[in-house]
N, C-alpha and C positions, 0 to 999 in steps of 0.2 A: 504494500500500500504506500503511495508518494504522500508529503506531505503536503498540503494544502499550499501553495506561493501564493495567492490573493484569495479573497470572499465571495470576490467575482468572477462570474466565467470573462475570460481573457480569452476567447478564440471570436471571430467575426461574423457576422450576420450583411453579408454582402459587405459591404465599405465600414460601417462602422463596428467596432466592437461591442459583442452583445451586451454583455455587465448585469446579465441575469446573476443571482444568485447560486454561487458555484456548488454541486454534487460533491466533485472529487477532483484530484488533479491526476493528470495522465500519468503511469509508468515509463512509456517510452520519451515522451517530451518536455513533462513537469509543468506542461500548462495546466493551470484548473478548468475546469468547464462544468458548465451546467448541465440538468438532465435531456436538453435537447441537443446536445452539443458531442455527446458523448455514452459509455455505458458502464456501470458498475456490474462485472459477473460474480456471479451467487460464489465462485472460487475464491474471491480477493481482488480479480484484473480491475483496474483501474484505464479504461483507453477512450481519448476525445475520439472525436469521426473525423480528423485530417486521416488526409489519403497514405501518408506515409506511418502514423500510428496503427490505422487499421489495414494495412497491407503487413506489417510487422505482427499483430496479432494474429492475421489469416495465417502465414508464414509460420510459425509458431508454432499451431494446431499441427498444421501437415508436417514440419518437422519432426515433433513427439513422433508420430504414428510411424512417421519413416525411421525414425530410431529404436524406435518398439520391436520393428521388422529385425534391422540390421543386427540388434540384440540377440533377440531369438536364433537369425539363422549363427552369429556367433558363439551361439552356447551348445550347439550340435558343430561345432569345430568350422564352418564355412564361411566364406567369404560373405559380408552383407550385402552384397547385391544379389537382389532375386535374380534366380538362374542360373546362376555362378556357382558351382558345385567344387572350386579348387578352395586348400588351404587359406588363410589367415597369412601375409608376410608384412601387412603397415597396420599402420592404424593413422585414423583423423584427428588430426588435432583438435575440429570442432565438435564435432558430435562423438566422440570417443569410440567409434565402429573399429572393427577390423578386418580390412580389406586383401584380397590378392593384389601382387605388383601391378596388374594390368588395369586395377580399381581406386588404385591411393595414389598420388604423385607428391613430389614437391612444385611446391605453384607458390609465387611472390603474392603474400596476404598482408591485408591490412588490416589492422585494429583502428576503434575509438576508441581513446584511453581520457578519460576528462576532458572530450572535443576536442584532443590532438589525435594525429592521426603516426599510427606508428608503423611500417613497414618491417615484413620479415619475411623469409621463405619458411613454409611449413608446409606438413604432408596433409594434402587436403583430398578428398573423396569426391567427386561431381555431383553429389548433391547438394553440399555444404559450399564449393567454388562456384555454382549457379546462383546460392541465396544472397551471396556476400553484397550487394549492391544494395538489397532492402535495410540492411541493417548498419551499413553506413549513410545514410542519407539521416538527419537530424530535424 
């Protein structure tokens, strides 16, 4: 749960800012927002309706389930990609799967680290080098 930054929702209603009376503040962006502005789920999520908070929550959802997968086929000793019937030789640095050589690479990733952006090469999986774009964007 983010803490509250103003009283008022702080996201816009065409050109000006609503200033309804804020719900909650968002997880991903730390604006507040109101109850039309945004959603509180029955779990704890805290996310306004900008396009990039709620692309990061969709994102999110299908990651778990695709990790759930990866998990499974790794606990029967296989690669996590469905279909992929060879050993386990990497693993992802993001989603912590274990992949065959032909499934993990190294690939030049980038972190947000407190809105800097930090560069490093890590061994990433192609599901997790497909998502890196949503989750940089602020």
């Amino acid at each position: 749960m983010a803490v509250l930054v103003s009283r008022i929702c702080q996201l816009r209603r065409r050109v000006f800012v609503c200033k309804s009376e804020a719900a909650a503040a968002c997880q991903y962006c730390g604006r507040s927002f109101c109850s039309s502005h945004g959603v509180v789920l029955a779990d704890g999520q805290e996310v306004c309706n900008r396009k990039f908070c709620v692309a990061k929550r969709v994102d999110l959802e299908a990651h778990l389930a695709y990790r759930h997968k990866a998990e499974a086929r790794n606990a029967d000793g296989r690669c996590g990609i469905e279909g992929c019937e060879a050993s386990p030789g990497g693993h992802c640095v993001r989603c912590k799967g274990s992949y065959c050589y032909r499934h993990v690479e190294g690939r030049e990733d980038t972190l947000l680290v407190n809105r800097v952006r930090i560069h490093r090469v890590a061994s990433l999986c192609r599901h997790c080098w497909v998502r890196r774009p949503i989750w940089l964007r602020t």
